[in-house]
C-alpha positions as CSV (number, residue, x, y, z in Angstrom):
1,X,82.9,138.7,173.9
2,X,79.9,138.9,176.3
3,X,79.7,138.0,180.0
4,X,78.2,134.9,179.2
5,X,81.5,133.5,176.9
6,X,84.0,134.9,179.5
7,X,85.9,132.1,181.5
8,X,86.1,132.4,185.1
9,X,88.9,132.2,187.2
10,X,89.0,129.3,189.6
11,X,88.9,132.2,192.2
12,X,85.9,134.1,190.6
13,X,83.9,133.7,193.9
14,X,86.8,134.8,195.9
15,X,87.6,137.9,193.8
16,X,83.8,138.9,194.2
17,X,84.0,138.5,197.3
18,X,87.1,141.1,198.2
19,X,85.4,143.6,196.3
20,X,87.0,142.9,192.9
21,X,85.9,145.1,190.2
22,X,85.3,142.8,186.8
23,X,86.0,143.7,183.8
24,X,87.0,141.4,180.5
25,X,90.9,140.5,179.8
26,X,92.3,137.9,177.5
27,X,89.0,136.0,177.1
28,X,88.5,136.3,181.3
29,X,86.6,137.6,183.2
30,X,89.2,139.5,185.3
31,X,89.2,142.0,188.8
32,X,90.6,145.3,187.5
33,X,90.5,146.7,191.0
34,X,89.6,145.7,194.4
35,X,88.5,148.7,197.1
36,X,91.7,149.9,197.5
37,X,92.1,151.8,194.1
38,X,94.4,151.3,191.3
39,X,97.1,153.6,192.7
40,X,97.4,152.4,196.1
41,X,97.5,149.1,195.3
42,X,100.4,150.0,193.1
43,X,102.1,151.4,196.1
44,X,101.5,148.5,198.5
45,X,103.2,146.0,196.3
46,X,106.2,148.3,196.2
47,X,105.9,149.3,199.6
48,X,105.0,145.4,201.1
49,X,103.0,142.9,199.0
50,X,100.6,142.2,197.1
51,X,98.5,139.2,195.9
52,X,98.1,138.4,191.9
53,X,95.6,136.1,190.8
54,X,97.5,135.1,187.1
55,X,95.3,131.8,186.5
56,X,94.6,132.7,183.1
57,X,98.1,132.5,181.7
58,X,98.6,129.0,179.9
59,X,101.1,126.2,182.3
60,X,102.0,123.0,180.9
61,X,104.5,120.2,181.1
62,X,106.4,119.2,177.9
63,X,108.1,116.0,178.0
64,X,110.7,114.3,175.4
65,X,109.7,111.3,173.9
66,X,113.3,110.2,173.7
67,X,114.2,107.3,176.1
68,X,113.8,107.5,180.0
69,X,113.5,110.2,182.1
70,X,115.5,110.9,184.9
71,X,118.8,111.2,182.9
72,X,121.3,114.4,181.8
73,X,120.2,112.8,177.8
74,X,116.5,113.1,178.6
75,X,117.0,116.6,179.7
76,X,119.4,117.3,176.5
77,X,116.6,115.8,174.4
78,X,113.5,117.9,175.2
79,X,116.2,121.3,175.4
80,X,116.7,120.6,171.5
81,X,113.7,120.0,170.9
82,X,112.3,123.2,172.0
83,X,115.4,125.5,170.7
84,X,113.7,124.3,167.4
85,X,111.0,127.2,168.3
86,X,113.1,129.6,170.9
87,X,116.5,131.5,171.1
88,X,117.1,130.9,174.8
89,X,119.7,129.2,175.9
90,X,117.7,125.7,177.2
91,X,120.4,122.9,176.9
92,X,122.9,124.7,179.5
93,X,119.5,126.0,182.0
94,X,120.3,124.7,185.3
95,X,118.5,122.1,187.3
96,X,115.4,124.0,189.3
97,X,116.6,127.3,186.9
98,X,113.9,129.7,185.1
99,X,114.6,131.1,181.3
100,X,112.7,133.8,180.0
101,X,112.1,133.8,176.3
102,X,110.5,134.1,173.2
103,X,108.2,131.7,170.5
104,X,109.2,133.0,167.4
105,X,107.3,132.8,163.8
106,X,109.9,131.8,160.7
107,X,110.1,135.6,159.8
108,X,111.4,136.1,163.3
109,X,108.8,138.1,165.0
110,X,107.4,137.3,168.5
111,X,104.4,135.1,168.7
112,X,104.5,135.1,172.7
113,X,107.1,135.7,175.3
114,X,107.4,132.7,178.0
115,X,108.7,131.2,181.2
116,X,110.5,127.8,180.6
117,X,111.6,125.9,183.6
118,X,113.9,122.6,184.0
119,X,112.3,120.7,187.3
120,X,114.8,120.5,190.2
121,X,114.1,117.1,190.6
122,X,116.2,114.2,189.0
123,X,113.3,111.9,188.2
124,X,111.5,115.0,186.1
125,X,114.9,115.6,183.9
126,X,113.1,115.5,180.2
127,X,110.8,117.8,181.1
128,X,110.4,121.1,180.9
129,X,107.6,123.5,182.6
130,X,106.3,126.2,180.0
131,X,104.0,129.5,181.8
132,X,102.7,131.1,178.1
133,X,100.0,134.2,177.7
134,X,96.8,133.8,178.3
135,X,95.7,135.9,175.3
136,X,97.4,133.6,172.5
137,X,98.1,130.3,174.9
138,X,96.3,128.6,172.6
139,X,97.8,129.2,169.3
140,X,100.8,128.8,171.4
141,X,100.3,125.0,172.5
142,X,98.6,124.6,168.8
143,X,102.0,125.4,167.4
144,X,104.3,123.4,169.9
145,X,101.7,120.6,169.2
146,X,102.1,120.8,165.4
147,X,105.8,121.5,165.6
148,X,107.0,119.3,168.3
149,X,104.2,117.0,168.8
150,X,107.1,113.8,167.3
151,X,109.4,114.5,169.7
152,X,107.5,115.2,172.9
153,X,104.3,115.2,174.6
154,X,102.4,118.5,175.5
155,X,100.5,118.4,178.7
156,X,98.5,121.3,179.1
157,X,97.5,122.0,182.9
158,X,93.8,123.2,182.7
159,X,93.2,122.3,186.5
160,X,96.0,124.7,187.8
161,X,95.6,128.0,189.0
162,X,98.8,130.4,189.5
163,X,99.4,133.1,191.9
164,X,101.6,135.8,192.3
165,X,103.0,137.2,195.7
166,X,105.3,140.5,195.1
167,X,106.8,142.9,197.1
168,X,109.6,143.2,199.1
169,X,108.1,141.7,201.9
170,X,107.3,138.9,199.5
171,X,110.0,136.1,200.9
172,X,109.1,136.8,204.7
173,X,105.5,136.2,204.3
174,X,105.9,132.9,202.6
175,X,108.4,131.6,204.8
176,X,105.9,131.6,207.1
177,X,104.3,129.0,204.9
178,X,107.7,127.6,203.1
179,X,110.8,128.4,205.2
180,X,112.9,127.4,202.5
181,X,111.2,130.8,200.3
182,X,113.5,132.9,201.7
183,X,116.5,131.5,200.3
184,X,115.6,130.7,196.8
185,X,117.5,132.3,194.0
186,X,115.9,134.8,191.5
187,X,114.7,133.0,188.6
188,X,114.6,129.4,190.6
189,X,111.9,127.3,191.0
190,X,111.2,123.8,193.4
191,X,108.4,121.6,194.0
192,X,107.1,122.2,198.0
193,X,103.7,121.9,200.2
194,X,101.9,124.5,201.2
195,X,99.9,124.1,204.2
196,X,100.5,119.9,203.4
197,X,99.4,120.6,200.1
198,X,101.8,119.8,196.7
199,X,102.2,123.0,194.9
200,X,105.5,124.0,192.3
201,X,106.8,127.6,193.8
202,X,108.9,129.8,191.5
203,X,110.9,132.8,192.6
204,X,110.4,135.2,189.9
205,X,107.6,137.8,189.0
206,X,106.4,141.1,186.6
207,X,106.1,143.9,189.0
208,X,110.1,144.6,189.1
209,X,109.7,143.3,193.2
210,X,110.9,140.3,194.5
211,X,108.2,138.1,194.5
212,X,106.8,134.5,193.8
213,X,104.7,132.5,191.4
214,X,102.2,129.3,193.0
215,X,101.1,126.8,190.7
216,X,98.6,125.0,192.6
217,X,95.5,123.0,191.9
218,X,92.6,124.9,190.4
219,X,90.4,123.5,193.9
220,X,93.0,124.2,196.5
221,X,93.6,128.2,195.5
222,X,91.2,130.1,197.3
223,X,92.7,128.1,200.3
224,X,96.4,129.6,199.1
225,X,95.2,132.6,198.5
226,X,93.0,133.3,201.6
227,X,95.5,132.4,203.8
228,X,98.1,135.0,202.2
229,X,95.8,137.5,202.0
230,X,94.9,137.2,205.7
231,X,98.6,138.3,206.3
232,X,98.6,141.9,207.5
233,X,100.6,143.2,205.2
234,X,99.3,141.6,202.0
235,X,96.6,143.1,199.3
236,X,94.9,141.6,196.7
237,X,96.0,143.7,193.4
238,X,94.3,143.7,190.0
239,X,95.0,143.9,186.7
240,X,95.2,148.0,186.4
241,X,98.2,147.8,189.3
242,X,99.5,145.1,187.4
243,X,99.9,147.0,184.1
244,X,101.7,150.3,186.0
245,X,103.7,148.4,188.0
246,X,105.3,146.1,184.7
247,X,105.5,149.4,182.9
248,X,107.7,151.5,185.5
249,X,109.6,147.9,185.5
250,X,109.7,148.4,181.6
251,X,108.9,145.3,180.5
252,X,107.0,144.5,177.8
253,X,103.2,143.3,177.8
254,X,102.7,140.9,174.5
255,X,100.7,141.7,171.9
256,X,101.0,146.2,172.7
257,X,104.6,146.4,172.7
258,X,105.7,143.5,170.9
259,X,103.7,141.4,168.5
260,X,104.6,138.8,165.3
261,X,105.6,141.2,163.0
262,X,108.6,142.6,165.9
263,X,112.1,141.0,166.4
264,X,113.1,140.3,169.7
265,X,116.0,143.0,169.3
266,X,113.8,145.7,168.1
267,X,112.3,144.8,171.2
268,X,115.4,145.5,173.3
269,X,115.5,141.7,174.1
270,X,118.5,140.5,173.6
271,X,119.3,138.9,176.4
272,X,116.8,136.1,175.7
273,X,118.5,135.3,173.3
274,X,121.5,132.8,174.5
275,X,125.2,133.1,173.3
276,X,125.1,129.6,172.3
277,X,122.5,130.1,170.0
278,X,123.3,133.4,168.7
279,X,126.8,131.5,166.9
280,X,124.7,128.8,165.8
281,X,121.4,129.7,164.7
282,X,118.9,127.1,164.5
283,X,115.8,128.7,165.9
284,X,112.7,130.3,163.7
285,X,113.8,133.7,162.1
286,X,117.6,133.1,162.7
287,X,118.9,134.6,159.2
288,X,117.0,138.3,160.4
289,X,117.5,138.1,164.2
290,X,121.1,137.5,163.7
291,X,121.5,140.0,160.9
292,X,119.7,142.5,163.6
293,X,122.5,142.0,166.1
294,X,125.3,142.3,163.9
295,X,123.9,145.5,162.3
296,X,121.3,146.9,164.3
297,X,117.7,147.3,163.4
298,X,115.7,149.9,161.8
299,X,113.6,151.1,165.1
300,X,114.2,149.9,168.9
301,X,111.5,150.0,171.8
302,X,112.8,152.8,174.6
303,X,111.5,154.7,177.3
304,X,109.8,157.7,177.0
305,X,109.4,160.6,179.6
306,X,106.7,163.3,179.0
307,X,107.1,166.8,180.0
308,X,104.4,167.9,181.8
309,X,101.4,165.5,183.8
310,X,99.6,164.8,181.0
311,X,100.0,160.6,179.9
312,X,100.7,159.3,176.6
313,X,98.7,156.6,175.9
314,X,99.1,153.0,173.8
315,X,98.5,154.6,170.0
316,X,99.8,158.0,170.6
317,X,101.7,159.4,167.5
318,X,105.8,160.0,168.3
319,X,107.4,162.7,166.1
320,X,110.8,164.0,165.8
321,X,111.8,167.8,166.7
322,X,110.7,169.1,163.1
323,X,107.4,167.3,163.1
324,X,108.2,163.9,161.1
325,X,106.7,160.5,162.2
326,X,108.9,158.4,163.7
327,X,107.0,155.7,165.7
328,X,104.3,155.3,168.0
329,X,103.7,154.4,172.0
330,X,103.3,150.7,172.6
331,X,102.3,151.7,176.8
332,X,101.4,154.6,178.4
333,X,100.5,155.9,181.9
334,X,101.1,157.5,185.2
335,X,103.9,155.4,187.2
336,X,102.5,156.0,191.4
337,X,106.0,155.9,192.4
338,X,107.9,157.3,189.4
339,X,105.9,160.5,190.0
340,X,104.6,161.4,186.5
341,X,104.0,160.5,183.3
342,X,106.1,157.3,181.6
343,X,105.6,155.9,178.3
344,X,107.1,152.7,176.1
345,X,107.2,152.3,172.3
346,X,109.3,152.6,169.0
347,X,111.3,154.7,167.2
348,X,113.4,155.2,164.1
349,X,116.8,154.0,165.4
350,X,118.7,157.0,165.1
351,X,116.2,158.7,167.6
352,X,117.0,156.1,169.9
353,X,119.7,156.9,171.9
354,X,119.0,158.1,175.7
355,X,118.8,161.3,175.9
356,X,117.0,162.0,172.5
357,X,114.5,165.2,172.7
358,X,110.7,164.1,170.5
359,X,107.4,164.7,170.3
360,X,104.5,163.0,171.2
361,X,101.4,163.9,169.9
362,X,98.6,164.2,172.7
363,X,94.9,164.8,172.1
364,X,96.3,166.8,168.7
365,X,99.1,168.8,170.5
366,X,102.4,168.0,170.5
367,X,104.1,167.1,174.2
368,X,108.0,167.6,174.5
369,X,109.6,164.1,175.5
370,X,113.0,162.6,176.5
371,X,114.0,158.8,175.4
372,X,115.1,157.6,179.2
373,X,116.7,154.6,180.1
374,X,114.5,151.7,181.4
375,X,113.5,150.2,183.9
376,X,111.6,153.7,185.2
377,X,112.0,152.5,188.2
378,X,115.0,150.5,190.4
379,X,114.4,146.5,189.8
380,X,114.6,144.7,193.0
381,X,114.7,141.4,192.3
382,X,116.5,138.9,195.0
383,X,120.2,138.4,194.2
384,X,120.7,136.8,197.6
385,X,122.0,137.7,200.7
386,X,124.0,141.2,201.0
């Protein structure tokens, strides 16, 4: 793709402007880097907070086309009828609640992981607030369209942009803006003003830090976003920070360490899968997911720690003890604050287990490596008041 088909970010002027360093991402033209450097960045978010520009992802209303809005049906309605393409647990999500899942194909591999939100307010029960990937957000709302599209309308919000603030210091910056920040529940979301201006605020995040998500209108960001990055303890953060901080967080980045042929328990997702659903099926895939979590699966996405300083990158060959392939790294890096090396991907199952000594195969030598437990790195997220 050259410079010329690249989409710009609403704040593309902006990003320029603080230095940004621009490189191509998911059809964008993205800042990798501002000034700061890849590695301090990193550390400022975990050490205070840092500012995300995540415009590109895909955010869009889906509404049921069963009776009015406004009532606990209406909300009941557009649930089912997106459980038709997700395991998560939609009918029982809380008013104002966030549920992170999966689209899955009818072989019951991943075609993207989402956000799915149920509004907080009464008069908007019947919809539901979908953030997708920008690299298949398309395909995405093509499929919702083609699946869904007699039961509810798709509302796809080009004219939005979407910021992320994360850090620990995260929640006392914004209440500066939005006193009621503070004491918002992991994983909630409400509609709110921002300096007078109507934007939907999220609690939730990538980076494995308390944090928020803004969905505001495409014109008004750099007007968000300048006034947060004025704060004295905010940086802006690009996408190379972005990556190392999700990895020591070990989550998963779509399309490297999950993809359509992958089940959402080989990717160690269970938990977005809901109990309901897991006793009643009904979602793409059912017959192999289910059979996956009643016998286990073939290979399972871990954490890997390298011996040594030397990273393992996406691609790199993992071997067992005697020299036999037995998967590959999905993501690969240097964590800032782990301190070394770190490394995700998959493995025969029976290699699996934490603790598990293998080989990874680095620029044709072969690395010693642990499977490790993940997150790399402690998971603060805001469970409310101590």
């Amino acid at each position: 793709m050259t410079d010329e088909t690249l989409k710009k970010l609403p704040l593309d002027a902006f990003h320029r402007k603080l230095g940004g360093k621009m490189v191509p991402f998911a059809g964008y033209d993205m800042p990798v880097q501002y000034p700061l450097g890849v590695m301090k960045e990193h550390l400022h978010v975990r050490e205070k907070a840092g500012l995300f520009d995540v415009s590109h992802m895909g955010q869009a209303w889906l509404t049921t086309k069963a009776g009015p809005l406004g009532t606990a049906e209406a909300h009941d309605a557009i649930a089912a009828t997106i459980e038709q393409l997700v395991p998560g647990e939609i009918e029982k999500l809380a008013t104002g609640r966030i549920r992170y899942t999966v689209l899955l194909n009818e072989e019951g591999g991943v075609l993207d992981d989402l956000m799915i939100t149920r509004p907080s307010t009464e008069e908007d029960q019947g919809r539901l607030f979908l953030v997708v990937n920008a690299a298949v957000k398309d395909q995405d709302f093509d499929l919702i369209r083609e699946k869904l599209g007699h039961l509810a309308i798709l509302d796809v919000m080009e004219q939005r942009a979407l910021l992320a603030l994360q850090g620990p210091l995260a929640a006392e910056i914004l209440a500066t803006f939005i006193p009621e920040a503070e004491s918002m529940p992991f994983m909630s979301s409400i509609d709110t003003f921002f300096d007078g201006m109507p934007i939907g605020l999220s609690r939730c995040g990538y980076t494995g830090e308390d944090g928020f998500e803004l969905s505001v209108p495409a014109e008004e960001a750099e007007q968000v976003a300048r006034r947060l990055v004025d704060h004295v303890d905010v940086e802006p953060i690009g996408l190379g920070a972005r990556d190392s901080l999700r990895l020591e967080a070990g989550l998963c980045l779509y399309g490297h360490d999950m993809d359509t042929a992958t089940s959402p328990v080989e990717a160690n997702l269970n938990f977005a899968i809901g109990k309901r659903r897991r006793e009643e099926g009904g979602f793409p895939g059912a017959d192999r997911i289910l059979k996956d979590l009643a016998e286990g699966t073939g290979r399972l996405r871990v954490g890997l720690k390298p011996e040594g300083r030397a990273p393992a990158r996406e691609g790199t060959e993992i071997q067992s003890p005697d020299g036999k392939t037995i998967g590959a790294v999905t993501s690969g890096g240097f964590g800032p604050t782990y301190g070394g090396p770190l490394a995700m991907g998959y493995v025969d199952a029976e290699f699996a287990q934490e603790g598990t000594g293998v080989m990874l195969v680095v620029r044709g030598k072969q690395v010693p490596a642990s499977v490790v437990a993940m997150p790399f790195v402690p998971q603060r997220y805001y469970r409310g008041k101590k």
